[in-house]
MOPAC internal coordinates of N, CA, C and O (Angstrom, degrees):
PM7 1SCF
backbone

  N    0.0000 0     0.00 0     0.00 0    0    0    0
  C    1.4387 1     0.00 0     0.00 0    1    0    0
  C    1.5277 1   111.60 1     0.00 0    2    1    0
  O    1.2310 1   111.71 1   164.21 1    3    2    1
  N    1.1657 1   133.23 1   -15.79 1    3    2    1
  C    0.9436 1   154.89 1  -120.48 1    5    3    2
  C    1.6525 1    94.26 1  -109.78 1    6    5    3
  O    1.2310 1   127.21 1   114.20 1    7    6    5
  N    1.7391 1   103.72 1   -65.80 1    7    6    5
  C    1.2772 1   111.54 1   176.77 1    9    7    6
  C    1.6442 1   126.19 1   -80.63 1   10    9    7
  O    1.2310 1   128.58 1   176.91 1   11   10    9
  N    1.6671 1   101.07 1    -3.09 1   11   10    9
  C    1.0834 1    96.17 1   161.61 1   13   11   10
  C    1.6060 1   125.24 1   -85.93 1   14   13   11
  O    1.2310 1   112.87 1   173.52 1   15   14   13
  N    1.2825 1   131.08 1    -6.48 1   15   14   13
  C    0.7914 1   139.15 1   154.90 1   17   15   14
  C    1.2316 1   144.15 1   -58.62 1   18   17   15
  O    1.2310 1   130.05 1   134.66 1   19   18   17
  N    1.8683 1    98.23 1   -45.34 1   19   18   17
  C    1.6563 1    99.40 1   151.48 1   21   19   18
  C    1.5331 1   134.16 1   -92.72 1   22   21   19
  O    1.2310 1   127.56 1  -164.78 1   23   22   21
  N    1.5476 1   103.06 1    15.22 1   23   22   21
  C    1.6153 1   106.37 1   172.86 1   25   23   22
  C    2.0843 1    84.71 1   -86.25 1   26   25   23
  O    1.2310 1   118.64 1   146.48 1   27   26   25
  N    1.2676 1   120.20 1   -33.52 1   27   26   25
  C    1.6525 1   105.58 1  -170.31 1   29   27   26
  C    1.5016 1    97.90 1   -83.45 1   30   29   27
  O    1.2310 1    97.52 1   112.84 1   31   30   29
  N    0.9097 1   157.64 1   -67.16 1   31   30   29
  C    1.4387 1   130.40 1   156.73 1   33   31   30
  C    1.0183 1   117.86 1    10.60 1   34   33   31
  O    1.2310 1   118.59 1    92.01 1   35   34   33
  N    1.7382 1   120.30 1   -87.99 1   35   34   33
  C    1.3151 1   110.03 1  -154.40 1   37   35   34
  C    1.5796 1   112.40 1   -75.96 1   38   37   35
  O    1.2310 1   119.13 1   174.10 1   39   38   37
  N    1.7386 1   119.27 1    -5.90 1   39   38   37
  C    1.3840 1   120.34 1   178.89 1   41   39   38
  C    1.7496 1   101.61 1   -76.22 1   42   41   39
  O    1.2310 1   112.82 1   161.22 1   43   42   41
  N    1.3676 1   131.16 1   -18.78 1   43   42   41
  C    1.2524 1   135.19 1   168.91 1   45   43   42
  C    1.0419 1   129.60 1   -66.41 1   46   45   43
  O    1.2310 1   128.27 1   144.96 1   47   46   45
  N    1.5513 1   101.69 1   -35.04 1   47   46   45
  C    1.3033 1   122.63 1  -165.74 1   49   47   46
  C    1.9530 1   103.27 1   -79.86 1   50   49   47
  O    1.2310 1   123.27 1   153.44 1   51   50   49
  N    1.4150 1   111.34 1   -26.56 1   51   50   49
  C    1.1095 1   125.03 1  -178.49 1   53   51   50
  C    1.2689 1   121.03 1   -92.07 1   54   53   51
  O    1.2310 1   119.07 1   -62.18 1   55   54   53
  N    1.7714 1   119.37 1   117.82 1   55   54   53
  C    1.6289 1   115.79 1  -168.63 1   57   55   54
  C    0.8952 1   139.48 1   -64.67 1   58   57   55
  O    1.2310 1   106.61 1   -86.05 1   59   58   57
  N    1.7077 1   142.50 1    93.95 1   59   58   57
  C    1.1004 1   147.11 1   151.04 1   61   59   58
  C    2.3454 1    96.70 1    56.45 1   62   61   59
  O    1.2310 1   125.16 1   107.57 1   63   62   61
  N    1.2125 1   107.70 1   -72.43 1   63   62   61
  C    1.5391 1   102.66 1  -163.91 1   65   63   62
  C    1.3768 1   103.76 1   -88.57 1   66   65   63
  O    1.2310 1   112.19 1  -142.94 1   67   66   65
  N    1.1114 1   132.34 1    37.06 1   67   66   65
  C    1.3738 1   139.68 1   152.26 1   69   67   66
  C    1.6812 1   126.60 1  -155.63 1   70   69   67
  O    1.2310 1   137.50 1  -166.43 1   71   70   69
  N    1.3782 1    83.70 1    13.57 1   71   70   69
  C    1.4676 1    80.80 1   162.88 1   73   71   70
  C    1.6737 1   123.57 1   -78.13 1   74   73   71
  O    1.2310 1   120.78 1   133.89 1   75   74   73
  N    0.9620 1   116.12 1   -46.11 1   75   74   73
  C    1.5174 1   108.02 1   173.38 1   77   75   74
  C    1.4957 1   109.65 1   -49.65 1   78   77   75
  O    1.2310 1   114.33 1   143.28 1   79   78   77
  N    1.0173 1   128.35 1   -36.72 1   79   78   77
  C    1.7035 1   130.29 1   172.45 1   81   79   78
  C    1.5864 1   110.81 1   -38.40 1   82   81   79
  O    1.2310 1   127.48 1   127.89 1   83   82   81
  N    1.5454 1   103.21 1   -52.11 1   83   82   81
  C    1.6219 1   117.51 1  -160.71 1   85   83   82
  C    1.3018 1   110.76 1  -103.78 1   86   85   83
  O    1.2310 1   122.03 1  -175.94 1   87   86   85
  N    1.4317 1   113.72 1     4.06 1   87   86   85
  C    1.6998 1   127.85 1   135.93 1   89   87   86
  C    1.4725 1   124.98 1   -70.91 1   90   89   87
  O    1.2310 1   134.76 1   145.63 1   91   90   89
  N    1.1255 1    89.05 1   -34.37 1   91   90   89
  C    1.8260 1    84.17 1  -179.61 1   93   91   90
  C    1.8510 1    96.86 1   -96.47 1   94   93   91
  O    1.2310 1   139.36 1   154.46 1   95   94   93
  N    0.5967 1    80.07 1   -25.54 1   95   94   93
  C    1.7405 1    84.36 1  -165.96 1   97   95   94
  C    2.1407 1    91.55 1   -55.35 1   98   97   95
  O    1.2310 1   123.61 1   138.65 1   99   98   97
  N    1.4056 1   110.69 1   -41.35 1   99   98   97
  C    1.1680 1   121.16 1  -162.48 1  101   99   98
  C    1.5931 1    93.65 1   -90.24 1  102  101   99
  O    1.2310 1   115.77 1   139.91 1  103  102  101
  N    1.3613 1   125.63 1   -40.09 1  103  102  101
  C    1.4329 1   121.30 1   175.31 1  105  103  102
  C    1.7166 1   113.07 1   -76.87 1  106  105  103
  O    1.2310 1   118.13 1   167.51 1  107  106  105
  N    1.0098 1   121.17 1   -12.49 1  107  106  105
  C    1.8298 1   121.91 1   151.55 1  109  107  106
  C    1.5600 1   109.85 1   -55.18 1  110  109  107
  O    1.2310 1   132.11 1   111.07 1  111  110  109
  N    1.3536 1    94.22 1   -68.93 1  111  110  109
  C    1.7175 1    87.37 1   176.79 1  113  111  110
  C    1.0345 1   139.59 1   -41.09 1  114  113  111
  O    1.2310 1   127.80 1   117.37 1  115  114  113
  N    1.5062 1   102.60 1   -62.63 1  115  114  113
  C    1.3877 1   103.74 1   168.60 1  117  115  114
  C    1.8991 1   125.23 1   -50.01 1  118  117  115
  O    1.2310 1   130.09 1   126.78 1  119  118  117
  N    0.8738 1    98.14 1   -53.22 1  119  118  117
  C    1.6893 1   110.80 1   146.29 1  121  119  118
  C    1.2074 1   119.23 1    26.29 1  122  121  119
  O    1.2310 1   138.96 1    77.46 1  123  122  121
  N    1.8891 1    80.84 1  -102.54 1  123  122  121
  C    1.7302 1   140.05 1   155.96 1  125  123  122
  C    1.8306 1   102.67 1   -32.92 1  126  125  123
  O    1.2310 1   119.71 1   131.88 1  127  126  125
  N    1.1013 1   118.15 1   -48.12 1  127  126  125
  C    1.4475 1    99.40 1  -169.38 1  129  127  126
  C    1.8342 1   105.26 1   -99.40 1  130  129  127
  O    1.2310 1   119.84 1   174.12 1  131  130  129
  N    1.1375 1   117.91 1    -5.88 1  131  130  129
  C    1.3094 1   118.52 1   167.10 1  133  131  130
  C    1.7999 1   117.42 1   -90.95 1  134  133  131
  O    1.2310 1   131.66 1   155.53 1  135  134  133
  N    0.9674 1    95.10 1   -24.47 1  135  134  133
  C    1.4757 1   112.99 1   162.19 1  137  135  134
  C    1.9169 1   117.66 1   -63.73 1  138  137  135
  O    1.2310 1   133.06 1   120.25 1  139  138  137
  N    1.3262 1    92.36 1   -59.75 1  139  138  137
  C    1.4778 1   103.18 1   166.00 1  141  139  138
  C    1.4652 1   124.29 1   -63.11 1  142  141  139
  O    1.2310 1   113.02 1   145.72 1  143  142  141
  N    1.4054 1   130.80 1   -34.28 1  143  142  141
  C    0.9653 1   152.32 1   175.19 1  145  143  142
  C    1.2961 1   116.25 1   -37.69 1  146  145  143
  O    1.2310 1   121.95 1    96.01 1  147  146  145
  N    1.4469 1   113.88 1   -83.99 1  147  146  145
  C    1.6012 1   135.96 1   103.41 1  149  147  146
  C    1.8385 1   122.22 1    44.88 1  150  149  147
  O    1.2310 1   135.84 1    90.39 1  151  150  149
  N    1.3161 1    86.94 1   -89.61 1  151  150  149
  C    1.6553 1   107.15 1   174.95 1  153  151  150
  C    1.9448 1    88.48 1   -59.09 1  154  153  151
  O    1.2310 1   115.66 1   119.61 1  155  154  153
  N    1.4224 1   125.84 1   -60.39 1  155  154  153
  C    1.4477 1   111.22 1  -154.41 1  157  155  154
  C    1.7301 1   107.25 1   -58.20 1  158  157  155
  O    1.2310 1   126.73 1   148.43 1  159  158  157
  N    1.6345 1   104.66 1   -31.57 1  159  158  157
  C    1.5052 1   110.66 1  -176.64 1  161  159  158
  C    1.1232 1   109.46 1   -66.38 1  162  161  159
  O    1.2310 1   109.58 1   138.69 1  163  162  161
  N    1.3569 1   137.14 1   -41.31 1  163  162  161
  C    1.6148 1   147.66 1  -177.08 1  165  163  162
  C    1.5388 1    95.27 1   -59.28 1  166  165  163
  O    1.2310 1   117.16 1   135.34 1  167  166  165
  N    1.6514 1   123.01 1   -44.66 1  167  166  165
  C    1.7105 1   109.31 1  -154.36 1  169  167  166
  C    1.5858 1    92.92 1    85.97 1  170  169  167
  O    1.2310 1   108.07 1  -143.01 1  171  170  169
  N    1.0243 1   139.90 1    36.99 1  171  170  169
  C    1.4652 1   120.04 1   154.58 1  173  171  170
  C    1.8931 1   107.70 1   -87.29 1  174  173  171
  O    1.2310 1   127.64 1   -18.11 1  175  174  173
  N    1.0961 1   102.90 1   161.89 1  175  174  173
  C    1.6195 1   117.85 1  -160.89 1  177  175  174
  C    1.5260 1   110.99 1  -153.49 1  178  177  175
  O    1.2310 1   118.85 1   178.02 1  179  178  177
  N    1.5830 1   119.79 1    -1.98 1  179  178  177
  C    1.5076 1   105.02 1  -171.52 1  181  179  178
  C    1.6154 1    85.78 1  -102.01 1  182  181  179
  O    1.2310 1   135.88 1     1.86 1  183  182  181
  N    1.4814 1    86.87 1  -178.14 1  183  182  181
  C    2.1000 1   120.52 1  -176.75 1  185  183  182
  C    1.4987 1    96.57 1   -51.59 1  186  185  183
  O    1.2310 1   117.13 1   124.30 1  187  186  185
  N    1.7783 1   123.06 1   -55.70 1  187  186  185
  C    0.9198 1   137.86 1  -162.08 1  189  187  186
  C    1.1853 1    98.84 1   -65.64 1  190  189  187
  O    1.2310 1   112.43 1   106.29 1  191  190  189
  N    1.3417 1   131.89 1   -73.71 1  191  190  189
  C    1.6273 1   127.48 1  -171.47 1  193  191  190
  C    1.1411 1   112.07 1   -31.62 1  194  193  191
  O    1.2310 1   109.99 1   132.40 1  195  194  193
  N    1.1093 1   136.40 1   -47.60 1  195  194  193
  C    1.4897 1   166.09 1  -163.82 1  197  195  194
  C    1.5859 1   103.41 1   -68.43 1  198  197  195
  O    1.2310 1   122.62 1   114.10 1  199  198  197
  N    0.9490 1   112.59 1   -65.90 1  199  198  197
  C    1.6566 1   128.78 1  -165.29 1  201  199  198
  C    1.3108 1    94.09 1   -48.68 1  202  201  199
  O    1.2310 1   105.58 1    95.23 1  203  202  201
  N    1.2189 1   144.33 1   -84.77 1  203  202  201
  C    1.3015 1   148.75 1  -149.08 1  205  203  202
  C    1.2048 1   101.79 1   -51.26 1  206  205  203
  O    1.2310 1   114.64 1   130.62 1  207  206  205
  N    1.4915 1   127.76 1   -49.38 1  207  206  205
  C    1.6693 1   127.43 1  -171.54 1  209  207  206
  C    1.7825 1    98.36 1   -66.23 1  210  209  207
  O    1.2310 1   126.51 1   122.94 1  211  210  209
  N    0.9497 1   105.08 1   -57.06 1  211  210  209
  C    1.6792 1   110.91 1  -179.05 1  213  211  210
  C    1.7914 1   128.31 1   -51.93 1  214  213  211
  O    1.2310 1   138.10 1   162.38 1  215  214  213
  N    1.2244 1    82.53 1   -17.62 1  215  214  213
  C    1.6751 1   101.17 1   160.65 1  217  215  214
  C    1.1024 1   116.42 1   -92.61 1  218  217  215
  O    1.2310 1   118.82 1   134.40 1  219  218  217
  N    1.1908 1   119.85 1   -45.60 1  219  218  217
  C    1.7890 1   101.70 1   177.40 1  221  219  218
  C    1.0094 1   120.43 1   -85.72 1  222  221  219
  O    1.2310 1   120.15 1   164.65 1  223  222  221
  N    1.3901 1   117.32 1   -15.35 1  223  222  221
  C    1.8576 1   107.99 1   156.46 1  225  223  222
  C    1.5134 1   109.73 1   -70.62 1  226  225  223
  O    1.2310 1   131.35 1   141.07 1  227  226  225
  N    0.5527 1    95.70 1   -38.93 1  227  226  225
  C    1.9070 1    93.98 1  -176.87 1  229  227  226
  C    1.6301 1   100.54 1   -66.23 1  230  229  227
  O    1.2310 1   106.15 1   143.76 1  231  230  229
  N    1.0661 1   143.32 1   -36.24 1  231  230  229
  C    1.5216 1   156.37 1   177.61 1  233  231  230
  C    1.3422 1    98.42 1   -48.38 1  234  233  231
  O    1.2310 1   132.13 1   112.64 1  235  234  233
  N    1.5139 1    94.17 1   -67.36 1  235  234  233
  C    1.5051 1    95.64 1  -176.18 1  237  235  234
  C    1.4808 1   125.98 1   -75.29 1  238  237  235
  O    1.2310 1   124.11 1   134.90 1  239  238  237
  N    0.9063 1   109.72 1   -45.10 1  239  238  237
  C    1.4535 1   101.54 1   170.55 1  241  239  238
  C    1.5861 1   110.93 1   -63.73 1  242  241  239
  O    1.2310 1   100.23 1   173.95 1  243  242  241
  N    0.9647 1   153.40 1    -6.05 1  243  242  241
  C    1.4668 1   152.31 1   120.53 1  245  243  242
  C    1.6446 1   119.19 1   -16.90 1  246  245  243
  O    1.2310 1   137.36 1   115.37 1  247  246  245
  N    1.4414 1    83.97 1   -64.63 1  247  246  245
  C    1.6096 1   111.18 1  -170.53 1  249  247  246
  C    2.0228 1    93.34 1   -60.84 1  250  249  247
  O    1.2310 1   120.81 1   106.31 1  251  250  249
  N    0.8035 1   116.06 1   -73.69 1  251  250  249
  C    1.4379 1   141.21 1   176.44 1  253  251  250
  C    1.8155 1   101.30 1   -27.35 1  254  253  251
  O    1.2310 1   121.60 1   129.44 1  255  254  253
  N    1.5593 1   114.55 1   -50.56 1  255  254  253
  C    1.5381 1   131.90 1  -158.27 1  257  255  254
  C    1.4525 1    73.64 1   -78.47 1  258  257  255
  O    1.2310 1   118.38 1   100.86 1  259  258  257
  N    1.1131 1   120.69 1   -79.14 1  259  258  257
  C    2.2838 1   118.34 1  -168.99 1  261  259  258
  C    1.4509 1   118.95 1   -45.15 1  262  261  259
  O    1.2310 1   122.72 1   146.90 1  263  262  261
  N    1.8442 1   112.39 1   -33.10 1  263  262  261
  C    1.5918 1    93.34 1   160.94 1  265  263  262
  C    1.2248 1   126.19 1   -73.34 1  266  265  263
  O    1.2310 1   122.73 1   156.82 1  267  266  265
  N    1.7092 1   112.37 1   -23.18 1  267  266  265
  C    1.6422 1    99.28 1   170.45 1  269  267  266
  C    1.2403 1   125.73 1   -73.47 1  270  269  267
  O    1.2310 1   113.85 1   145.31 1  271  270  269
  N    0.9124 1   129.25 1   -34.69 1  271  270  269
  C    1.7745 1   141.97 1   152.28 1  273  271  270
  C    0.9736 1   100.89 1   -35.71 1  274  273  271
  O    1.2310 1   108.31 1   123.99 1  275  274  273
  N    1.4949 1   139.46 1   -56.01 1  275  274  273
  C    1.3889 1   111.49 1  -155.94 1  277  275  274
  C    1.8188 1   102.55 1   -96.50 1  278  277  275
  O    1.2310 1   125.60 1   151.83 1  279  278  277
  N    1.2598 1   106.84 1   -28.17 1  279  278  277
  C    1.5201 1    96.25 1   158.31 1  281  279  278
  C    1.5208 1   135.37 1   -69.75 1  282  281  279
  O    1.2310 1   129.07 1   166.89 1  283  282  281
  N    1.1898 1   100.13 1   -13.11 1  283  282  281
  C    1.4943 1    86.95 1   145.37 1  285  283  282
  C    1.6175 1   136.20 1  -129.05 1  286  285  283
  O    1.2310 1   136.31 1  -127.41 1  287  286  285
  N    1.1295 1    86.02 1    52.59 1  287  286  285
  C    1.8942 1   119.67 1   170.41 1  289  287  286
  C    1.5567 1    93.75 1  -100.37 1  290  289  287
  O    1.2310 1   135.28 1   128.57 1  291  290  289
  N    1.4445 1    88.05 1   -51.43 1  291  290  289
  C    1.9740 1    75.19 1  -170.46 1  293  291  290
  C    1.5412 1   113.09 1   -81.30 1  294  293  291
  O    1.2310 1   121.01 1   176.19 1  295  294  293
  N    1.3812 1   115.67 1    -3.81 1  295  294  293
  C    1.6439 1   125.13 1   166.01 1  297  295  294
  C    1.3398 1   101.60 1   -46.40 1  298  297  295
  O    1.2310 1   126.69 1   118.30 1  299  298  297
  N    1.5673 1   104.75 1   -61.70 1  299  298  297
  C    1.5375 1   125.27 1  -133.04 1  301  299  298
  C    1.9014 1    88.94 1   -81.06 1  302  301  299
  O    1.2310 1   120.43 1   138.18 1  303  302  301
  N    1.2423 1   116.79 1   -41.82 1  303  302  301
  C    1.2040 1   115.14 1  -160.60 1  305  303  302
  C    1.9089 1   107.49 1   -85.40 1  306  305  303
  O    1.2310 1   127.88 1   152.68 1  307  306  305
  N    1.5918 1   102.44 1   -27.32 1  307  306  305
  C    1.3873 1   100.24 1   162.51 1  309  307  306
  C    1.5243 1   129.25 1   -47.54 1  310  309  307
  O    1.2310 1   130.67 1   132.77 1  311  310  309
  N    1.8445 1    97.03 1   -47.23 1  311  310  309
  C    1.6433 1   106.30 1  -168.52 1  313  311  310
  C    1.5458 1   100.78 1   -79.98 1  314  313  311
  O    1.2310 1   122.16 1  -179.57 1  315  314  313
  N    1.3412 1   113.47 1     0.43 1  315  314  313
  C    1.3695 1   108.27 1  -173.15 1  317  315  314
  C    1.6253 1   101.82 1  -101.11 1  318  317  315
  O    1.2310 1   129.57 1   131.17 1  319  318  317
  N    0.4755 1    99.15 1   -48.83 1  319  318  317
  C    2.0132 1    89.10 1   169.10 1  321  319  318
  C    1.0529 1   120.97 1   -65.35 1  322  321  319
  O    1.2310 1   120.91 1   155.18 1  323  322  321
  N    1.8845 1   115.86 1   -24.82 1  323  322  321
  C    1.8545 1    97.48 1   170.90 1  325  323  322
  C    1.2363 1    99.43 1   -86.07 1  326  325  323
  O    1.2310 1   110.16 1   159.18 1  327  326  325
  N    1.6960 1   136.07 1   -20.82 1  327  326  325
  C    1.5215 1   103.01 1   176.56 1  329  327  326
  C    1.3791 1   133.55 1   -66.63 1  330  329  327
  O    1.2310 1   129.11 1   153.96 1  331  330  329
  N    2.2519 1   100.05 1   -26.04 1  331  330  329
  C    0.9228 1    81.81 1   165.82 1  333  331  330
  C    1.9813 1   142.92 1   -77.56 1  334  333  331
  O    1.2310 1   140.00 1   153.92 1  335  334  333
  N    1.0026 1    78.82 1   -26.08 1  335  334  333
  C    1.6571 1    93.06 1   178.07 1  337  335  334
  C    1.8188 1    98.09 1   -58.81 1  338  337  335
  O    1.2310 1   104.22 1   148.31 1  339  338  337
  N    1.1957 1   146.70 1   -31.69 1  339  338  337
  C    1.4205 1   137.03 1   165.27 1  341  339  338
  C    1.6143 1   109.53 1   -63.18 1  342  341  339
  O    1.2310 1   118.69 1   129.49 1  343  342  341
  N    1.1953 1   120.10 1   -50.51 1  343  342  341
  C    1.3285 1   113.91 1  -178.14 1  345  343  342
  C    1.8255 1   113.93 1   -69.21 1  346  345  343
  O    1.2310 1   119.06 1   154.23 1  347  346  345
  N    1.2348 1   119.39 1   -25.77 1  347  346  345
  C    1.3800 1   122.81 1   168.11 1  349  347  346
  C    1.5333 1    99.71 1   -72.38 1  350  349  347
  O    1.2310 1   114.48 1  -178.42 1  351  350  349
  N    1.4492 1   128.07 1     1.58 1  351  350  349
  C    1.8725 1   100.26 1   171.02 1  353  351  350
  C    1.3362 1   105.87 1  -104.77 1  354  353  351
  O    1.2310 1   120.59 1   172.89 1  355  354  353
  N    1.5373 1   116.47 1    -7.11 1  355  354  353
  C    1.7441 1   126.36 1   171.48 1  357  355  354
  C    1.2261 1    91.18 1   -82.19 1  358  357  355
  O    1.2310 1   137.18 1   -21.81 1  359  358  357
  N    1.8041 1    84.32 1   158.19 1  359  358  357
  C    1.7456 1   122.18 1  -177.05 1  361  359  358
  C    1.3087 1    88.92 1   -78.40 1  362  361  359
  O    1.2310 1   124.89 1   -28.47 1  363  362  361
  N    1.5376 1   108.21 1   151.53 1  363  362  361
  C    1.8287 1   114.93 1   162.45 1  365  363  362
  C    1.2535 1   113.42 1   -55.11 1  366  365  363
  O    1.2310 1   108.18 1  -179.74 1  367  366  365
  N    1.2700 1   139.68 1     0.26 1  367  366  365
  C    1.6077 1   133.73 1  -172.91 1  369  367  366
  C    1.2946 1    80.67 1   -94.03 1  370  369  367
  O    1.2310 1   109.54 1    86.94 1  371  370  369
  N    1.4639 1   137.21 1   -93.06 1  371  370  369
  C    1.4807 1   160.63 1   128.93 1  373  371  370
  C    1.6382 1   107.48 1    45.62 1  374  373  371
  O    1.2310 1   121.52 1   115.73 1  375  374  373
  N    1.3821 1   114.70 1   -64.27 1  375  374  373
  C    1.1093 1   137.40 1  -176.05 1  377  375  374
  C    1.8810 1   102.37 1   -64.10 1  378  377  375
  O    1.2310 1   119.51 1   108.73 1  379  378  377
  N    1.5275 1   118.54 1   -71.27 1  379  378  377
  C    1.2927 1   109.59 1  -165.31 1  381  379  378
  C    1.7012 1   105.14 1   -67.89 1  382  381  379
  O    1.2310 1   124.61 1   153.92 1  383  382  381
  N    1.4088 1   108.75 1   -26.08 1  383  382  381
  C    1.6461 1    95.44 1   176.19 1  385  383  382
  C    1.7142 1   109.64 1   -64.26 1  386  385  383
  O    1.2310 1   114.53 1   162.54 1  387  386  385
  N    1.0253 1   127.96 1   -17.46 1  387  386  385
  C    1.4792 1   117.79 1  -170.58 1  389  387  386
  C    1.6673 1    92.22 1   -88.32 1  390  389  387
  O    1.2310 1   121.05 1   130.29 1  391  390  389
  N    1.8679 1   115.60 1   -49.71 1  391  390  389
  C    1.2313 1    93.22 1  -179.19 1  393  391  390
  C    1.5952 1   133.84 1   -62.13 1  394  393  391
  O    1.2310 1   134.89 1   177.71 1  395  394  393
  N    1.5201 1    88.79 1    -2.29 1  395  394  393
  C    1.6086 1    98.54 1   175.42 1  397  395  394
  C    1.5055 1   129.37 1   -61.06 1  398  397  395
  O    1.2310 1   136.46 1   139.43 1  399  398  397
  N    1.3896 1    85.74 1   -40.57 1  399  398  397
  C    1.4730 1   119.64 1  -147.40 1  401  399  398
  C    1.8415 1    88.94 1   -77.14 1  402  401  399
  O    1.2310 1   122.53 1   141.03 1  403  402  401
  N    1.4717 1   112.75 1   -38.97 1  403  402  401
  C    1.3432 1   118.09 1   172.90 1  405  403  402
  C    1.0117 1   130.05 1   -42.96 1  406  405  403
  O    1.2310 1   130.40 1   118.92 1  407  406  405
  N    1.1561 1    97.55 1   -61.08 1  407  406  405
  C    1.5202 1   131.34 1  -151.52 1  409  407  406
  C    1.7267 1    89.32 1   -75.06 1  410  409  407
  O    1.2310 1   117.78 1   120.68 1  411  410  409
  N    1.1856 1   121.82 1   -59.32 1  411  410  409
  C    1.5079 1   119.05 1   172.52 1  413  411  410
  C    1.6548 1   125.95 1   -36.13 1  414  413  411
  O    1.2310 1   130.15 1   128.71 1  415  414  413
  N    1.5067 1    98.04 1   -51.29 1  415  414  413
  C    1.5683 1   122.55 1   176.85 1  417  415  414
  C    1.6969 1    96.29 1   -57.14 1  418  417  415
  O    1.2310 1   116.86 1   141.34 1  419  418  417
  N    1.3954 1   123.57 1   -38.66 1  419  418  417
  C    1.5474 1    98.54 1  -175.24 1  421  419  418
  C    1.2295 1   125.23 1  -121.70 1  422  421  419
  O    1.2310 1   126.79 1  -167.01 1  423  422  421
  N    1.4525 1   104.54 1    12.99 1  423  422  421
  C    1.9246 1   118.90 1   156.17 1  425  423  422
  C    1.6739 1    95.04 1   -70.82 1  426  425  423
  O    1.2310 1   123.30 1   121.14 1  427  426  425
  N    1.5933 1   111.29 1   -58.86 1  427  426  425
  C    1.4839 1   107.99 1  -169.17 1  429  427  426
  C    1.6706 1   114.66 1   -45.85 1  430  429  427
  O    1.2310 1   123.05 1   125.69 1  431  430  429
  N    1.4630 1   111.76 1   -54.31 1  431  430  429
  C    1.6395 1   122.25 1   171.74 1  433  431  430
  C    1.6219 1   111.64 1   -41.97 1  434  433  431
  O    1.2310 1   111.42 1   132.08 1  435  434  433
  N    1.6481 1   133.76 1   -47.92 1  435  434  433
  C    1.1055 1   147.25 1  -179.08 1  437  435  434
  C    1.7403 1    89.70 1   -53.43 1  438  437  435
  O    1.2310 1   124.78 1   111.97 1  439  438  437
  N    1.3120 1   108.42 1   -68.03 1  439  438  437
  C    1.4926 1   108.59 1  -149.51 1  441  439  438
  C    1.7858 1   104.18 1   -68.16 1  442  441  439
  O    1.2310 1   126.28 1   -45.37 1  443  442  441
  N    1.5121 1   105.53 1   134.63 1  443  442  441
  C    1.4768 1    84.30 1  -162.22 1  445  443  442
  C    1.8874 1    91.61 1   -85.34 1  446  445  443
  O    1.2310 1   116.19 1    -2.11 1  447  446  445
  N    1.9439 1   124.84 1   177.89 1  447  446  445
  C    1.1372 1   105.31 1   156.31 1  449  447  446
  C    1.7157 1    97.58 1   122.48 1  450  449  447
  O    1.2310 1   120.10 1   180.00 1  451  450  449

């Protein structure tokens, strides 16, 4: 029960227009390792046996690498419109001291020491 819980998590956690992506992306894999599975029970041993399982894991984890990217594209671009919309309700005095205040916080983080 356990893991069904955190496979629904992370399908929540994932937005509405790419979730079907990171279903299939996750149903390749699995696929891929039942496929492979498979080949070990048969005794297959050539390139070819091989190839097909190794593609759909690789598919998916592809598939899988672009939904996280794009979920956090839409992270990045969410937090970026509410900051800006907070800094548009500060005064311009108000405003560059906070961007100051940033901007310091992550030269200092860069610089190691």
């Amino acid at each position: 029960m356990d893991v069904r819980n955190t496979i629904e998590e992370w399908r929540e956690s994932i937005p509405g227009n790419v979730r079907s992506e990171g279903g299939a992306g996750a149903a390749m894999i699995a696929v891929g390792i039942v496929a492979g599975a498979m080949m070990l029970l048969r005794g297959r041993r050539g390139f070819f046996a091989w190839a097909v399982p190794g593609a759909l894991i690789g598919a998916g984890l592809i598939m899988l690498a672009d939904v996280g990217l794009d979920v956090r594209q839409d992270r990045i671009a969410e937090t970026e419109e509410l900051i800006h919309a907070e800094l548009a309700s500060l005064d311009p005095i108000a405003r560059a001291q906070v961007l100051k205040g940033v901007s310091e916080r992550q030269v200092q983080s860069l610089i190691p020491g």
